[in-house]
ZATORBA-735935 format. One record per residue (C-alpha): residue number from 1; x, y, z; chain; residue in one letter. Coordinates in steps of 0.1 Angstrom, whole numbers. Layout:
BEGIN
<num=NUM, x=X, y=Y, z=Z, cadena=A, residuo=A>;
...
***
This chain:
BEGIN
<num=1, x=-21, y=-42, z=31, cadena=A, residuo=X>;
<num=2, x=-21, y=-76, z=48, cadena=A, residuo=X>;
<num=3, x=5, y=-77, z=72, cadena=A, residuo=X>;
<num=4, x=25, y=-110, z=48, cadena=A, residuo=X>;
<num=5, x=53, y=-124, z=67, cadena=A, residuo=X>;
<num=6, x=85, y=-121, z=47, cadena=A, residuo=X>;
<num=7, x=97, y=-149, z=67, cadena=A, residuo=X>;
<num=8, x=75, y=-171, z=42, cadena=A, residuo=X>;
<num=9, x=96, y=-180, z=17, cadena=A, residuo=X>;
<num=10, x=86, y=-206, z=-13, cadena=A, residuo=X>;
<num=11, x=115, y=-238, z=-8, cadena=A, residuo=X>;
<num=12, x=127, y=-233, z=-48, cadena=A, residuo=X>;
<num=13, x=152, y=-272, z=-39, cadena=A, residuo=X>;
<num=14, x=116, y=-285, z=-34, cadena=A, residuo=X>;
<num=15, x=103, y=-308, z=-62, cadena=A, residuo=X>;
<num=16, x=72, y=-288, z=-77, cadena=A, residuo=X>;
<num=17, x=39, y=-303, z=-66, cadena=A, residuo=X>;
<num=18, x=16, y=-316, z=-95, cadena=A, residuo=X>;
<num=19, x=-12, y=-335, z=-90, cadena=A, residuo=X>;
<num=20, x=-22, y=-339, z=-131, cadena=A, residuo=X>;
<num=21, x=-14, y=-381, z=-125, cadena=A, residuo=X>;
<num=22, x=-42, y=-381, z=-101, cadena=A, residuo=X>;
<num=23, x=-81, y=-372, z=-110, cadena=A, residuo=X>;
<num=24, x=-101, y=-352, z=-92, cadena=A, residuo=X>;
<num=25, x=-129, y=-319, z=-93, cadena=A, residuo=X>;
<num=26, x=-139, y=-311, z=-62, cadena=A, residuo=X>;
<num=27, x=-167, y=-281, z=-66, cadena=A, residuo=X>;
<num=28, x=-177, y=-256, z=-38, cadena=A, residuo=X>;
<num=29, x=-201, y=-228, z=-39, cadena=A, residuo=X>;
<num=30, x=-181, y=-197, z=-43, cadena=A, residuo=X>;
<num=31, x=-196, y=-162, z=-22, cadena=A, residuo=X>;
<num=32, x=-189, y=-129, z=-27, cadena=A, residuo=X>;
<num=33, x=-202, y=-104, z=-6, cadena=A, residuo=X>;
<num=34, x=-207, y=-66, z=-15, cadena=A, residuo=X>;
<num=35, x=-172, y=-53, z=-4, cadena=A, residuo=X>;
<num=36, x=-159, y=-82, z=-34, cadena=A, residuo=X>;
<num=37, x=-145, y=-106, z=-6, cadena=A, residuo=X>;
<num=38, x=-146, y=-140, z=-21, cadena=A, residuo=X>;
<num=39, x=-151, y=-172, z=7, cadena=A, residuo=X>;
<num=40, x=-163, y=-207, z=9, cadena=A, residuo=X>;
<num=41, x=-176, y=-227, z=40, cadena=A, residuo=X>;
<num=42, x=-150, y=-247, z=55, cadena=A, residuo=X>;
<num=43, x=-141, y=-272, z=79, cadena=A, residuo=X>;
<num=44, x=-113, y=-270, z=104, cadena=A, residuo=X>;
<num=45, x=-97, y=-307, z=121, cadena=A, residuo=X>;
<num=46, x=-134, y=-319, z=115, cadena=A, residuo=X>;
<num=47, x=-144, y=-296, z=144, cadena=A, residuo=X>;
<num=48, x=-148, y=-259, z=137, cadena=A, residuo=X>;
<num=49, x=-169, y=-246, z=102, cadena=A, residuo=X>;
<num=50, x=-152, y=-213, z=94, cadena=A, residuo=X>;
<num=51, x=-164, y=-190, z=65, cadena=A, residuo=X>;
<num=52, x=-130, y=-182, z=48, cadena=A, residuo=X>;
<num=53, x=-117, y=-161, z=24, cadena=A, residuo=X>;
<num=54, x=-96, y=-175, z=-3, cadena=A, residuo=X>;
<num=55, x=-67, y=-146, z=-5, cadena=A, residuo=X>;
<num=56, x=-43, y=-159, z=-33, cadena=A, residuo=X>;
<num=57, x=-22, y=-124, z=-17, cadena=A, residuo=X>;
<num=58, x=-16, y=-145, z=11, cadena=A, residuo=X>;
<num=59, x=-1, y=-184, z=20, cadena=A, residuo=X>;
<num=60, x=-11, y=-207, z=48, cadena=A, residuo=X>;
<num=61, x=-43, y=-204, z=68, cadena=A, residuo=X>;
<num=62, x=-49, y=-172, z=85, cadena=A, residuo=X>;
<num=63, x=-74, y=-168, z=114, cadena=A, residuo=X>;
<num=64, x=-86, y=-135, z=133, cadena=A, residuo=X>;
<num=65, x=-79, y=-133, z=166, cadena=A, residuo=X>;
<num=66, x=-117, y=-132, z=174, cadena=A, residuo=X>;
<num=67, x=-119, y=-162, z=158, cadena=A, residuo=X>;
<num=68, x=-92, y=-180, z=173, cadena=A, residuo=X>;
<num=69, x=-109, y=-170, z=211, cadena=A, residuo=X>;
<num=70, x=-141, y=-175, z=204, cadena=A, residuo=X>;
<num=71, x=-146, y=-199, z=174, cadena=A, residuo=X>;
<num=72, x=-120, y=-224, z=177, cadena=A, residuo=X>;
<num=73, x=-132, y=-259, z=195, cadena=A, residuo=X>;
<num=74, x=-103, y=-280, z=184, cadena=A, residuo=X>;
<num=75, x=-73, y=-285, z=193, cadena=A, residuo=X>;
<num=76, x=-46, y=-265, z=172, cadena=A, residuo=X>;
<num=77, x=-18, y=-290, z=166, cadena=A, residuo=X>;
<num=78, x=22, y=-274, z=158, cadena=A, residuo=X>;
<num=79, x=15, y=-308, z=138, cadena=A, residuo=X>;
<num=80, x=-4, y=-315, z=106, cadena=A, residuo=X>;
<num=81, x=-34, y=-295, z=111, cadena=A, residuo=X>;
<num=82, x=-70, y=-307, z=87, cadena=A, residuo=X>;
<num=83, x=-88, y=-277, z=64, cadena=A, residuo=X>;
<num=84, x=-117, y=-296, z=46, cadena=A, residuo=X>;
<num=85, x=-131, y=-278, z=16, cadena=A, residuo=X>;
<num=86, x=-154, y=-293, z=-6, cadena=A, residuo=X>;
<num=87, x=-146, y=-334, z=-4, cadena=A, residuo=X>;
<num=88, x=-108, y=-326, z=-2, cadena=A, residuo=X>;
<num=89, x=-88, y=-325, z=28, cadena=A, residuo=X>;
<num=90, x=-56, y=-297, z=27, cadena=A, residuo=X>;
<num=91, x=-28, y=-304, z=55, cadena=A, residuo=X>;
<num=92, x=9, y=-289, z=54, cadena=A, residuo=X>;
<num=93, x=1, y=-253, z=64, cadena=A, residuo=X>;
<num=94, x=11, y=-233, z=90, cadena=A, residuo=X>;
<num=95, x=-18, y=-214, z=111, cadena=A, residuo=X>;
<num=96, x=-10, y=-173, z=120, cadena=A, residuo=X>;
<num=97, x=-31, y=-150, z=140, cadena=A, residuo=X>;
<num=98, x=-44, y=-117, z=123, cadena=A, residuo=X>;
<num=99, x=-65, y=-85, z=135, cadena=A, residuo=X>;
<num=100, x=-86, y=-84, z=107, cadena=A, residuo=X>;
<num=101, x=-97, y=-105, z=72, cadena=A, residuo=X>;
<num=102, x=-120, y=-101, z=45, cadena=A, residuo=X>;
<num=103, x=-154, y=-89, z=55, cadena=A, residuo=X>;
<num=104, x=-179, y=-115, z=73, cadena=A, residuo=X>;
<num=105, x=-153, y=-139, z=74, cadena=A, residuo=X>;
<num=106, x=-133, y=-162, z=101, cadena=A, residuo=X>;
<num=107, x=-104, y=-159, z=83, cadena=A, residuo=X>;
<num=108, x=-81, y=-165, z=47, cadena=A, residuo=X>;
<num=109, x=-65, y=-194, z=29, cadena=A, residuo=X>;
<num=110, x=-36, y=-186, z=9, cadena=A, residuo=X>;
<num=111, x=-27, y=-198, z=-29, cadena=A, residuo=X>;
<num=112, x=-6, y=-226, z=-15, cadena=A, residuo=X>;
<num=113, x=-28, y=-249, z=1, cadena=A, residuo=X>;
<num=114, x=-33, y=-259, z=-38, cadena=A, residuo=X>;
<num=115, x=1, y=-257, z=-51, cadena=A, residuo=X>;
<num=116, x=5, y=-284, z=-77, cadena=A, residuo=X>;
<num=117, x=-33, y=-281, z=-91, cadena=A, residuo=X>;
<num=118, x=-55, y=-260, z=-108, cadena=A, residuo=X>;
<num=119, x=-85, y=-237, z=-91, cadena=A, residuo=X>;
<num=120, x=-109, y=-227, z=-109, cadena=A, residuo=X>;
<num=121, x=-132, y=-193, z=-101, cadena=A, residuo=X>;
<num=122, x=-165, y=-188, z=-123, cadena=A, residuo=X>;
<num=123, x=-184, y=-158, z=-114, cadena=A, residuo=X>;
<num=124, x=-209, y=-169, z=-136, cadena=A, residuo=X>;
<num=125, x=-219, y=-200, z=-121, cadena=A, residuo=X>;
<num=126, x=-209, y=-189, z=-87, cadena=A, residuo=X>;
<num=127, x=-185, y=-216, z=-80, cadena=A, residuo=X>;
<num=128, x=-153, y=-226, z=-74, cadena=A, residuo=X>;
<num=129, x=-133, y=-257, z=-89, cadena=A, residuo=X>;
<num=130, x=-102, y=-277, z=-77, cadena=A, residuo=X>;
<num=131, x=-87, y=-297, z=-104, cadena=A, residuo=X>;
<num=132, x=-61, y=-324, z=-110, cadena=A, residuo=X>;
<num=133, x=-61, y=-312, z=-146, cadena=A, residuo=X>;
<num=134, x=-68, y=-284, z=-166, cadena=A, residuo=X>;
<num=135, x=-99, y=-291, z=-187, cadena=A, residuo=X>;
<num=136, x=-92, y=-292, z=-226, cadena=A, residuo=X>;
<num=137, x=-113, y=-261, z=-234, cadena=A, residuo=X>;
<num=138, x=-95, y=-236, z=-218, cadena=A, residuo=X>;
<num=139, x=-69, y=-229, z=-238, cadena=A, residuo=X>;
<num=140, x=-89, y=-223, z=-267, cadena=A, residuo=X>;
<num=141, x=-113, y=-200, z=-247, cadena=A, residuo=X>;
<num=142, x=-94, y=-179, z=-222, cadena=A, residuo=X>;
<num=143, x=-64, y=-157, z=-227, cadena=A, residuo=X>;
<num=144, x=-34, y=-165, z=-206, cadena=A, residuo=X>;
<num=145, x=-6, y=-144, z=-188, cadena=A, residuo=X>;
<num=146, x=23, y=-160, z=-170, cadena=A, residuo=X>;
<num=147, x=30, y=-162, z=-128, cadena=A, residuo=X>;
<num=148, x=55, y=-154, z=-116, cadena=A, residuo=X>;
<num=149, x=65, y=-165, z=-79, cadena=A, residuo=X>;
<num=150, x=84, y=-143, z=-53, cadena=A, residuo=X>;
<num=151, x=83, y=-148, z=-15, cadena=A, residuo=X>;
<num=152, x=53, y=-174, z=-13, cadena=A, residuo=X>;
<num=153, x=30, y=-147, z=-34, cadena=A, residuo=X>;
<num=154, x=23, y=-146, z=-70, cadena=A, residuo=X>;
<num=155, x=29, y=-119, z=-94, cadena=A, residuo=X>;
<num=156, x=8, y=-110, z=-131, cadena=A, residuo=X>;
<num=157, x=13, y=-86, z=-159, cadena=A, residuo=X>;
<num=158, x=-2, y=-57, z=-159, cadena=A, residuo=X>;
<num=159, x=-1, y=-27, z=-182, cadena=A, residuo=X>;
<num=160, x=-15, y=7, z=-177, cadena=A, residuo=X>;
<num=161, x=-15, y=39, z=-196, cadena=A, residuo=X>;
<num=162, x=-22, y=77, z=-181, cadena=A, residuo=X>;
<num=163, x=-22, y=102, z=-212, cadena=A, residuo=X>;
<num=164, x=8, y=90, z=-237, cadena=A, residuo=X>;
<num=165, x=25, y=71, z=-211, cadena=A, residuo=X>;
<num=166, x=25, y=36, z=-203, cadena=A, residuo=X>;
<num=167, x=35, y=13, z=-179, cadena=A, residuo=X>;
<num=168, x=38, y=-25, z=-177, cadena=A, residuo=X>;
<num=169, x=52, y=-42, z=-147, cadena=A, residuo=X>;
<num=170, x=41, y=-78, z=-127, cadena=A, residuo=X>;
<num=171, x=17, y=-72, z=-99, cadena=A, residuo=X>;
<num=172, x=5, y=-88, z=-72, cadena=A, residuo=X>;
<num=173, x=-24, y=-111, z=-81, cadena=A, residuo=X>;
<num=174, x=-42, y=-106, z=-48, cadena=A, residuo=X>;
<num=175, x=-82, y=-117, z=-45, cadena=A, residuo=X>;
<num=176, x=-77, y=-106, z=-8, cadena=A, residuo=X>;
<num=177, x=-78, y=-70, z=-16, cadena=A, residuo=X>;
<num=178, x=-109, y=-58, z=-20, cadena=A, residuo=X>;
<num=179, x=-105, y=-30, z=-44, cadena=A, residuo=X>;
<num=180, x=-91, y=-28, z=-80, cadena=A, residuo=X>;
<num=181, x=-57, y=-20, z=-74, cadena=A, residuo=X>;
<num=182, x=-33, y=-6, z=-57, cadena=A, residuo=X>;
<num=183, x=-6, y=15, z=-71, cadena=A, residuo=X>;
<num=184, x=26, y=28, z=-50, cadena=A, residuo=X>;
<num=185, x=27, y=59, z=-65, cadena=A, residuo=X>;
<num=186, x=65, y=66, z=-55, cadena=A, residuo=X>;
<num=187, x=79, y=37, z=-73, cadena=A, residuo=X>;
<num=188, x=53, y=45, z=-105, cadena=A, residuo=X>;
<num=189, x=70, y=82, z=-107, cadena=A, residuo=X>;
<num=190, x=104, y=65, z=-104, cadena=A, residuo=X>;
<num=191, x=95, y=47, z=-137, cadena=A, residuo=X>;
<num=192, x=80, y=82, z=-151, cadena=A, residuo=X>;
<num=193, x=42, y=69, z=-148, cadena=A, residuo=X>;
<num=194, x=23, y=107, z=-147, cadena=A, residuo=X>;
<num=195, x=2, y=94, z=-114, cadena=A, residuo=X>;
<num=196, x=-1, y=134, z=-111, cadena=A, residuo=X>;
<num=197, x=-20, y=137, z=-136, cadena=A, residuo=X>;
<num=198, x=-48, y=111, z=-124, cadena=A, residuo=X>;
<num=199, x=-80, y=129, z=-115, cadena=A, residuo=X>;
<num=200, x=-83, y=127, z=-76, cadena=A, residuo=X>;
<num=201, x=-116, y=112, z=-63, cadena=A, residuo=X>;
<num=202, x=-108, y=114, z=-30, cadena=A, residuo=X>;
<num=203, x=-87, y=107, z=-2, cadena=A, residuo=X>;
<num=204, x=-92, y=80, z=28, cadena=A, residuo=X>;
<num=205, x=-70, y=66, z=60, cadena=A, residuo=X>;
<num=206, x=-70, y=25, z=53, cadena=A, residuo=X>;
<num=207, x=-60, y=-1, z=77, cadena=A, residuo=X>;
<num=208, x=-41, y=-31, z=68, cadena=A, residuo=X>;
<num=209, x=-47, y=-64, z=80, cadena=A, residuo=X>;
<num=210, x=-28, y=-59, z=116, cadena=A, residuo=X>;
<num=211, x=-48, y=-24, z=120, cadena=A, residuo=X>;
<num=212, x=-21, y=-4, z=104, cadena=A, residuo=X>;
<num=213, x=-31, y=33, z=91, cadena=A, residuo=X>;
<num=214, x=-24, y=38, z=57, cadena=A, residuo=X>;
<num=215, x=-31, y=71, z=39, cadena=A, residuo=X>;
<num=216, x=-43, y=62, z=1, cadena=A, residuo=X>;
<num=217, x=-54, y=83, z=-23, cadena=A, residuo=X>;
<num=218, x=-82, y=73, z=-49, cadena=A, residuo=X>;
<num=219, x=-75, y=86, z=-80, cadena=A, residuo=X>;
<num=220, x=-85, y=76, z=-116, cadena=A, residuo=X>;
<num=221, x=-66, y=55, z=-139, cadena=A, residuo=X>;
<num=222, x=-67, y=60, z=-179, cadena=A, residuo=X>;
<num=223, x=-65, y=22, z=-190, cadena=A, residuo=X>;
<num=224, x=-56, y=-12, z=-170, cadena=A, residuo=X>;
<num=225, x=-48, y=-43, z=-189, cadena=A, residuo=X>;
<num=226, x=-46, y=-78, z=-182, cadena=A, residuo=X>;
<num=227, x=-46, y=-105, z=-209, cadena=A, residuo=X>;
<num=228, x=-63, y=-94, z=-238, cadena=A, residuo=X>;
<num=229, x=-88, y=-72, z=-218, cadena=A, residuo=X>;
<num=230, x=-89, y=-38, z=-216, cadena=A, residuo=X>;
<num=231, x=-107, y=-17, z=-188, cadena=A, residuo=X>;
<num=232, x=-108, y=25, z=-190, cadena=A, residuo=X>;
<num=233, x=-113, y=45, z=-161, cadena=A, residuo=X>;
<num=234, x=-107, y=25, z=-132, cadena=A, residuo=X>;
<num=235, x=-107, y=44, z=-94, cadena=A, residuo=X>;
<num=236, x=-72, y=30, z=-81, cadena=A, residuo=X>;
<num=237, x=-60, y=32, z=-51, cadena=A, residuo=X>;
<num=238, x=-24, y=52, z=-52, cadena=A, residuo=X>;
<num=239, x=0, y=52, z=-21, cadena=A, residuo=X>;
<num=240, x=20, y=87, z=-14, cadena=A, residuo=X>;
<num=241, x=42, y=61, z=2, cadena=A, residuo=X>;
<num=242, x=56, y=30, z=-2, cadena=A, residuo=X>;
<num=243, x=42, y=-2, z=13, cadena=A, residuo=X>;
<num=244, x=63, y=-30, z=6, cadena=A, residuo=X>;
<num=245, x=49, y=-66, z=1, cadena=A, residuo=X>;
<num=246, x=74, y=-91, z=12, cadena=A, residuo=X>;
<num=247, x=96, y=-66, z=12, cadena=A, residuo=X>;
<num=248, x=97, y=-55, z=-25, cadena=A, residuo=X>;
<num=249, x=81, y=-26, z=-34, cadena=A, residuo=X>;
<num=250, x=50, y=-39, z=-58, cadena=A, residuo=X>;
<num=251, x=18, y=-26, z=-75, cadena=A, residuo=X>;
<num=252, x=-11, y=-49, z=-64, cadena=A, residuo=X>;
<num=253, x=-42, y=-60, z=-87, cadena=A, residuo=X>;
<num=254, x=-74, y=-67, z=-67, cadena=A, residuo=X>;
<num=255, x=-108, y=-82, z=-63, cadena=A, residuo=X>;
<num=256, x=-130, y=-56, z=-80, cadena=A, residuo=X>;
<num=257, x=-110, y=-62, z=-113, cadena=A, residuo=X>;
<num=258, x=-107, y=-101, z=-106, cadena=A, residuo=X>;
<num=259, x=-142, y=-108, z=-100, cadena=A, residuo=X>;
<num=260, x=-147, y=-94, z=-138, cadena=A, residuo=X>;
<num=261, x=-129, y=-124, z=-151, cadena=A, residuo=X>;
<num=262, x=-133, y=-162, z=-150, cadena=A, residuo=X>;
<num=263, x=-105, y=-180, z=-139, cadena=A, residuo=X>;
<num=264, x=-82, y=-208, z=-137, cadena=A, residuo=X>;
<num=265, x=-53, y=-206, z=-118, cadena=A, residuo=X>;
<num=266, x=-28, y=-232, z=-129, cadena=A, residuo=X>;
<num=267, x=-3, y=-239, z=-103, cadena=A, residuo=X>;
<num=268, x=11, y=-265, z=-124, cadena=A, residuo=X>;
<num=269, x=23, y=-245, z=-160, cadena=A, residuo=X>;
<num=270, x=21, y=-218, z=-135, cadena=A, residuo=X>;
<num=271, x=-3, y=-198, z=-159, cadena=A, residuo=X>;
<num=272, x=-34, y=-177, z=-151, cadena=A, residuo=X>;
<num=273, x=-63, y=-181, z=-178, cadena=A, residuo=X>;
<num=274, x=-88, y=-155, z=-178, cadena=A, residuo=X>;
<num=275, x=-126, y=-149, z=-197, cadena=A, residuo=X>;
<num=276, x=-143, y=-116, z=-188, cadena=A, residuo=X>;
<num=277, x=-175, y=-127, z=-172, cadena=A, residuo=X>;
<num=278, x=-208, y=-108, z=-168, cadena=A, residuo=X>;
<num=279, x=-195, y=-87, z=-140, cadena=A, residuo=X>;
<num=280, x=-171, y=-72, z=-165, cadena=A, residuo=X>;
<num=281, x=-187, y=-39, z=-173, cadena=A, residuo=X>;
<num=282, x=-198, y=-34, z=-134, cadena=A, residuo=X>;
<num=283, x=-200, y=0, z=-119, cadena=A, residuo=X>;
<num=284, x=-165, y=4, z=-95, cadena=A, residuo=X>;
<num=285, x=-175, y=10, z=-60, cadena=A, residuo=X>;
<num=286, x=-155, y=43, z=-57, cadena=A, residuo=X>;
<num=287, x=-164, y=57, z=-95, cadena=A, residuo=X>;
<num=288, x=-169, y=88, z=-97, cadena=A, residuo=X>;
***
């Protein structure tokens, strides 16, 4: 995992943010690298160009401690600090140290730093979109599922099936992680979810975010569904113990299934639209 800090909690007696009375689309070119780590080129208190990782698993701005020694020329203010991306200027986050990030990157940005507008991903295009308002197509053109927020993270729908069973609970909706998903397999077999009778691929020591070990198990999944799509044998990753996020127990969707969709995530109706894009039928880096 990522080492979140339960101590970030979202403020619920806070007004919600939208910025729909305003108008703006700020565009940026959107990477992703080979290990499905999403990032754009940014510019910290007009000073320091950082490649970051946007991780909507995360809040705030996260920085490596590599990065913080070696890369930072400014001064890092406990006042409003500046992130530039694109035209637009983000202040109001807090900055926290971290061992490790996304691959080839400086750092993370979490979800928040756009609370109260809409981001758009397109794979196809290879961009990313920050909007005031959601443009008039998308409902007509993507399928939706709902978010739901808990801690400062957000939370999709997800159903999956192994032989005549199935599952549905809200996952983590984190472009951080670089797999497809992770499954705590304790809680699953609490719910009666067969993980063992998912095919074993293989079995690997993972480190978190603060260098953590983590035994995980990759192990093949039937079906995963989000929205209206339906993928079939997906290599998941499935804990043989539980990690909490936040400190709930949760099942986390990542970047590998993600990156097969188009997005807009609308922090305003607080609704995720999706369109499988041409990465959708993809070989998984850990098929068999």
């Amino acid at each position: 995992m990522k080492g979140k800090d339960s101590a970030l909690t979202r403020i619920e007696s806070l007004p919600p943010k939208d910025f729909s009375k305003m108008s703006f689309k700020d565009t940026l070119q959107l990477h992703m690298n080979e290990q499905n780590t999403i990032f754009v080129k940014t510019v910290l208190n007009k000073v320091d160009s950082l490649l970051l990782n946007f991780d909507t698993g995360t809040s705030d701005l996260v920085l490596t401690q590599e990065t913080l020694k070696n890369k930072i020329k400014s001064s890092l203010k406990a006042g409003p600090n500046i992130l530039q991306m694109g035209k637009k200027e983000y202040q109001g986050f807090k900055i926290y140290p971290a061992q490790l990030t996304g691959h080839g990157t400086d750092g993370r940005f979490g979800w928040d730093l756009f609370d109260g507008m809409i981001v758009e991903l397109n794979h196809d295009k290879g961009i990313m979109v920050v909007h005031s308002q959601l443009p008039a197509n998308v409902k007509s053109q993507y399928s939706q599922v709902p978010i739901k927020y808990f801690n400062n993270v957000f939370q999709v729908p997800v159903d999956i099936v192994q032989g005549e069973v199935k599952n549905k609970d809200w996952y983590l909706f984190d472009t951080g992680y670089q797999r497809t998903a992770m499954l705590d397999g304790p809680l699953l077999n609490e719910q009666g979810f067969p993980t063992d009778k998912m095919k074993v691929i293989k079995k690997v020591i993972m480190r978190g975010a603060q260098g953590n070990e983590i035994p995980v198990m990759t192990s093949n999944l039937q079906t995963l569904s989000l929205g209206k799509t339906k993928l079939k044998d997906i290599p998941v990753q499935l804990l043989s113990q539980s990690r909490p996020v936040t400190g709930t127990r949760m099942n986390i969707l990542g970047n590998e299934i993600l990156k097969r969709f188009n997005l807009f995530l609308d922090f305003q109706k607080n609704i995720v639209y999706l369109k499988p894009n041409k990465l959708v039928d993809a070989t998984y880096i850990e098929s068999k």
